[in-house]
N, C-alpha and C positions, 0 to 999 in steps of 0.2 A: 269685372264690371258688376256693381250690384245692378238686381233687377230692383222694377222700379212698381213691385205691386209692395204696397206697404202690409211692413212683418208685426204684429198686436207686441206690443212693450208691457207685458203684465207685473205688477211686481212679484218681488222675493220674496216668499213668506220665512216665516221664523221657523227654524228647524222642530222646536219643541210647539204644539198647540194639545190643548185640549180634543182631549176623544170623544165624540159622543156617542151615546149610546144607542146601539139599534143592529138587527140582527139581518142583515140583507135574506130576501126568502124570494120565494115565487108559490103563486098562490094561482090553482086552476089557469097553470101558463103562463099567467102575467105576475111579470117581475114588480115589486112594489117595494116604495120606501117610506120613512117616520114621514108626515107632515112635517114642516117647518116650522119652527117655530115663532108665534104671533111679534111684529115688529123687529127694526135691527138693532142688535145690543151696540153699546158702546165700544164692547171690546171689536166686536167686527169693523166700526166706522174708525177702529184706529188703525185695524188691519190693513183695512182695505183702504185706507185716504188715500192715496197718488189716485186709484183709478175713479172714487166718490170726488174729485175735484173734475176729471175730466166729463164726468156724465151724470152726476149730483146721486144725490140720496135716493130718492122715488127709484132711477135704474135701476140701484143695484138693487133695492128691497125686491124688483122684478127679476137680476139677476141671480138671487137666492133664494128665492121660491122656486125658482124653473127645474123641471123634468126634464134632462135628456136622453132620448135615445140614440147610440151610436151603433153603427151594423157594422161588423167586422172592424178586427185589429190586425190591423197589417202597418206600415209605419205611417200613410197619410193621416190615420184613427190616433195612433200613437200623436202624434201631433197637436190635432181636434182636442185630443183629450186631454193633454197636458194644457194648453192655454183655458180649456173652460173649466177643467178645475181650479188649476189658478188663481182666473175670474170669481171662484164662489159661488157656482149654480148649488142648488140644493142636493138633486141629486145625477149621479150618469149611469144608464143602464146601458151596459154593454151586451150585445147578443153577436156569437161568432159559435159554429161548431166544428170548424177545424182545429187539429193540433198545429203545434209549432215543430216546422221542418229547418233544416240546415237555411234553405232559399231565406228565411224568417229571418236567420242573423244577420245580415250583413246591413239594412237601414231603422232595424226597428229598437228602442232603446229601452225598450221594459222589459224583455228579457236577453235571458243568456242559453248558453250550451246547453246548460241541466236540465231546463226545461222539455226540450224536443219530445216528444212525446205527449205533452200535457196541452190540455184545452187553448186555445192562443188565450181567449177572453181570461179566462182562471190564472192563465200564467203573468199576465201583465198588470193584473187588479192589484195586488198588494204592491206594487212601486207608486201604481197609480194614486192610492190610499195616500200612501208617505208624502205625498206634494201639498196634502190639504184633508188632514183627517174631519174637518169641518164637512167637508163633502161625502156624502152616500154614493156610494161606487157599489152596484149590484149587477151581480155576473148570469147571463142568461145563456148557458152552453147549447140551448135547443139550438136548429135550423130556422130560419128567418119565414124562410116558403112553410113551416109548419103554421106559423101564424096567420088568426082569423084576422079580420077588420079591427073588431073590438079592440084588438091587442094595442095598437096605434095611439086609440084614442086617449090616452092614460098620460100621454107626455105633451108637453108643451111645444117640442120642436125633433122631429126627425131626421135624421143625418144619416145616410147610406153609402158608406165606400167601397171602391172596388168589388163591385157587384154586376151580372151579366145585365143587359138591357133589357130580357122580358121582367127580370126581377125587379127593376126600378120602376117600369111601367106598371107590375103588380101594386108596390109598396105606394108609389104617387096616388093610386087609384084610389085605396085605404085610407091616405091619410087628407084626399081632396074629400072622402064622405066622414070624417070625423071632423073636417073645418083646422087642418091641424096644419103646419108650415114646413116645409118637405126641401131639404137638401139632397142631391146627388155629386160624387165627386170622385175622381179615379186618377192613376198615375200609372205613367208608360214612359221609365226609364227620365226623359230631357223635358216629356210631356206629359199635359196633364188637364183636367175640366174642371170645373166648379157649377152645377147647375141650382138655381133655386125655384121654388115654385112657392109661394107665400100665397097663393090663390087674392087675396085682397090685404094691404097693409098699408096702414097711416101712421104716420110717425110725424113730430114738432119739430121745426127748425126756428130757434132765437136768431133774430137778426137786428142789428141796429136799424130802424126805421128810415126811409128815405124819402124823398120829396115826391117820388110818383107812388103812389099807392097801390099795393098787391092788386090782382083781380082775382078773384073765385073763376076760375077756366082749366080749359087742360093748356098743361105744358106742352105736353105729347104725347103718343097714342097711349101710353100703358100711365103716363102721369098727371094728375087733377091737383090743382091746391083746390080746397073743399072749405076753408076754415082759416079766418085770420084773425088774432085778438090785439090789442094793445098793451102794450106793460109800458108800466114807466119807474125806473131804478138809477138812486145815483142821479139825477135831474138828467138823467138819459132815456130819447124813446127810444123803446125796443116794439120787434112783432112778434108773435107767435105764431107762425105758418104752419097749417095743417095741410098734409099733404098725403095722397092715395096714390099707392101704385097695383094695378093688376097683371095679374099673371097667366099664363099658362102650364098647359102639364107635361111631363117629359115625355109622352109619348107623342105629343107634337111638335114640340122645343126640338126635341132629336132629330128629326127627317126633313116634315112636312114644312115646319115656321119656313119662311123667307128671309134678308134682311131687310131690316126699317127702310120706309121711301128715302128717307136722305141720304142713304148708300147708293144704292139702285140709282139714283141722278147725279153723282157723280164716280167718272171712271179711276179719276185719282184716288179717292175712298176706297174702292171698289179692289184696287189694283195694292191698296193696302190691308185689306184683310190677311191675314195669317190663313198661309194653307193648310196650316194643321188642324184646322177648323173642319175641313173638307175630308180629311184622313180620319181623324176621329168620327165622323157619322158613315164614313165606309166603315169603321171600325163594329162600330152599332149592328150592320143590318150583316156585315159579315158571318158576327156572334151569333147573330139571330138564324140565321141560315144555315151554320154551321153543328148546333148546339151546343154554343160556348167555346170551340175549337179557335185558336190561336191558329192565323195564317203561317203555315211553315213549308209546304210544297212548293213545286213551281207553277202548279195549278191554281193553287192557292193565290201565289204571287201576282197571277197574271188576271182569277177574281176578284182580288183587289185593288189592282191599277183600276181596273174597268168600274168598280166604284165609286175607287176616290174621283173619276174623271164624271162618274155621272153627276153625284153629288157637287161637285165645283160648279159643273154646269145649273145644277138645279138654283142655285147661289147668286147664279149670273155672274160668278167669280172671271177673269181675262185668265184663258187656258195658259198664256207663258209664268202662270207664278206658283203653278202644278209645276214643279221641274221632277224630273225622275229622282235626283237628288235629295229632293224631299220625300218624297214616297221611301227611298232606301234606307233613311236615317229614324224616319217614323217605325218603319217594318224592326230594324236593330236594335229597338228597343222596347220592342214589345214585351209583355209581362216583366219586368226589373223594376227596383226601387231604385231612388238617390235620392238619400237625404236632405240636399240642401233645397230639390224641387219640393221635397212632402213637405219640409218645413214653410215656406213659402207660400203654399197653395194651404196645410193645415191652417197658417197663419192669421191668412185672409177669412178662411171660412169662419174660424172660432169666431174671429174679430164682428165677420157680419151676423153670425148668430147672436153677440153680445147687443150689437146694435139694432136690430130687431127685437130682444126682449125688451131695452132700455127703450125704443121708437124714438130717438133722437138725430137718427141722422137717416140719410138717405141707406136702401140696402142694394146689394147686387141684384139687376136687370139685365140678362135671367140668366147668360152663360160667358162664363170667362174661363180663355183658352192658354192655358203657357206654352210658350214656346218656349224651347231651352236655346231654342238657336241664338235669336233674338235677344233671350233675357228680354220678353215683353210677354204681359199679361192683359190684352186687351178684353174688354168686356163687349158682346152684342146682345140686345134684345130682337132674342126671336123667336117671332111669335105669326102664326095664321091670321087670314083672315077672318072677318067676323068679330064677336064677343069674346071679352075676357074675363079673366074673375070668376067673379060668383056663375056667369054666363056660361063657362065652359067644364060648370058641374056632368052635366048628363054628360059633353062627349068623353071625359076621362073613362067612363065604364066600357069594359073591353078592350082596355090599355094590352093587358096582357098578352094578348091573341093578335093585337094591331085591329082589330075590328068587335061592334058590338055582336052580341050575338042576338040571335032573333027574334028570344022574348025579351031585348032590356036587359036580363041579368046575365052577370059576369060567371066565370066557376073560380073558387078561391079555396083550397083545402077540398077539392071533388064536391062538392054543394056549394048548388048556386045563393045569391045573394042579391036583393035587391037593394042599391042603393039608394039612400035617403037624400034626395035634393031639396035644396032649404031656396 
């Protein structure tokens, strides 16, 4: 049965392209690459035409200009990063400072055997190069926790895999005080997460024009149309729908968020949530607890029942859809790849990142969980009560720790930092 979250269709490029020139470096820490160059040539818009038909010229010139950061190459990265080079971002800075182990081979496709021993990031850049020498691929071997705030600011869009939960709660915090668009995403064997936090994002939807007329209101709690224009093409009306969505940040998205009132008031919704929703945030405060320790005891075992049953509850989830069954199949696949989940879930994320630089279509609200059982990918927005957005700047500080600290600032690299709220 295919799953039914849709897989980005990128085209093929041409095996032979043009090199360009530019010497990947790091400079006082931060990895840095050539500017782009002014306007898209011809020969790109002949390149790249299947995907300039599906999201016009303007995207892509924003899909080519775009910085990204990628954390860690394990295969979910491996994925992420084959479809947005692909795509044509300008450049991808990888930062990973582990080597490449045996565990490495078996879902990840940029490297091999020989490798073992070599930086994963170092070992997988040059296949990565070979898919789209038009793209700047810069290898950052450092540790990710060495990095200050600064370091974030430099990219357009940040991407985190397989990473423990205070480290995503650090990196969120970082990149909500640089104003910057913040992914989190991990895989566990059948299962797996996609979290986004775009703190505020508007993107246009075209639509052929209809007899009742848009209103400037919210859709729903995280969604506003803000902005509606007319086009007329073709002796056809069209709209131009501007639309906002705000976010939260993963150190609330994780635990604290609830689901949306329209869950909560129906049991049927309610009694269809995916329990692996409920396993992954016991997964969370586990890691958290344990220092990054993978549940493997029977102590263990039995601190994590008592989680995932707290979390269900906290959900308001109906306790018969917790079955032990699911607990055992979650636990057997703890820390493992499989390729056809990373590609799937890499799929998605590339795809929403593309459409997020391009702001043309609606993007993921804010966590989507796969289930391997299922073969389903359903998406929830969850989020606290209160403000969102720009709103929920200050409480990110002291993501790290789950609490702020006492004067306002956070510790990030052993010195404190006061964030800048805008």
């Amino acid at each position: 049965m295919e799953p039914n979250v849709p897989v980005t269709d990128f085209p093929v490029l041409p095996m032979v392209l043009p090199v360009p020139q530019y010497v990947p470096q790091a400079t006082n820490g931060q990895a840095v690459a050539p500017p782009p160059a002014e306007g898209i040539s011809a020969d790109e818009i002949a390149l790249y035409d299947r995907q300039i038909r599906l999201w016009g010229v303007q995207a892509q010139e924003k899909i080519r200009n775009a910085n990204i950061l990628l954390i860690t190459m394990k295969a979910l990265a491996n994925e992420i990063a084959k479809n947005l080079v692909l795509a044509g971002i300008h450049s991808l800075t990888i930062v990973d400072h582990e080597q490449v182990t045996e565990n490495d081979l078996g879902a990840q496709f940029f490297i091999s055997e020989a490798d073992i021993g070599i930086n994963r990031a170092e070992a997988a850049a040059p296949q990565i190069r070979k898919l789209n020498p038009r793209v700047n691929v810069v290898v950052d071997p450092s540790d990710i926790k060495t990095k200050g705030p600064d370091f974030f600011g430099q990219f357009d869009i940040v991407i985190a895999t397989d990473l423990q939960p205070d480290t995503l709660n650090i990196i969120n915090t970082a990149t909500r005080i640089n104003h910057r668009p913040f992914y989190a995403a991990g895989v566990h064997g059948f299962y797996g997460f996609i979290f986004s936090d775009l703190i505020q994002h508007d993107y246009v939807i075209e639509r052929e024009k209809s007899n009742v007329a848009t209103a400037i209101q919210a859709e729903t709690r995280t969604r506003s149309v803000i902005d509606v224009k007319d086009k007329k093409e073709n002796g056809k009306n069209f709209e131009m729908v501007t639309k906002r969505e705000l976010y939260s940040t993963w150190f609330l998205a994780s635990d604290a968020a609830i689901l949306p009132a329209e869950f909560l008031k129906s049991r049927r919704r309610l009694k269809a949530v995916t329990p692996i929703l409920s396993c992954f945030r016991a997964l969370w405060e586990f890691l958290e607890l344990q220092d990054g320790r993978l549940p493997s005891t029977s102590d263990d075992l039995k601190m994590f029942t008592v989680l995932a049953t707290q979390k269900h509850e906290h959900l308001k989830l109906p306790s018969e859809t917790l079955r032990s069954v699911v607990l055992r199949k979650f636990l057997q696949n703890l820390g493992s790849e499989i390729a056809p989940v990373t590609a799937v879930l890499g799929g998605q994320l590339a795809q929403d990142v593309i459409n997020v630089l391009g702001a043309r279509q609606q993007p993921i609200q804010n966590m989507v969980i796969f289930d391997g059982d299922s073969m389903e990918a359903p998406m929830y927005a969850l989020h606290p009560e209160g403000g969102l957005g720009e709103a929920l700047l200050p409480l990110s500080v002291g993501a790290g720790n789950g609490v702020a600290m006492g004067n306002g600032m956070m510790p990030m690299n052993g010195v404190d930092f006061q964030p800048i709220v805008v």
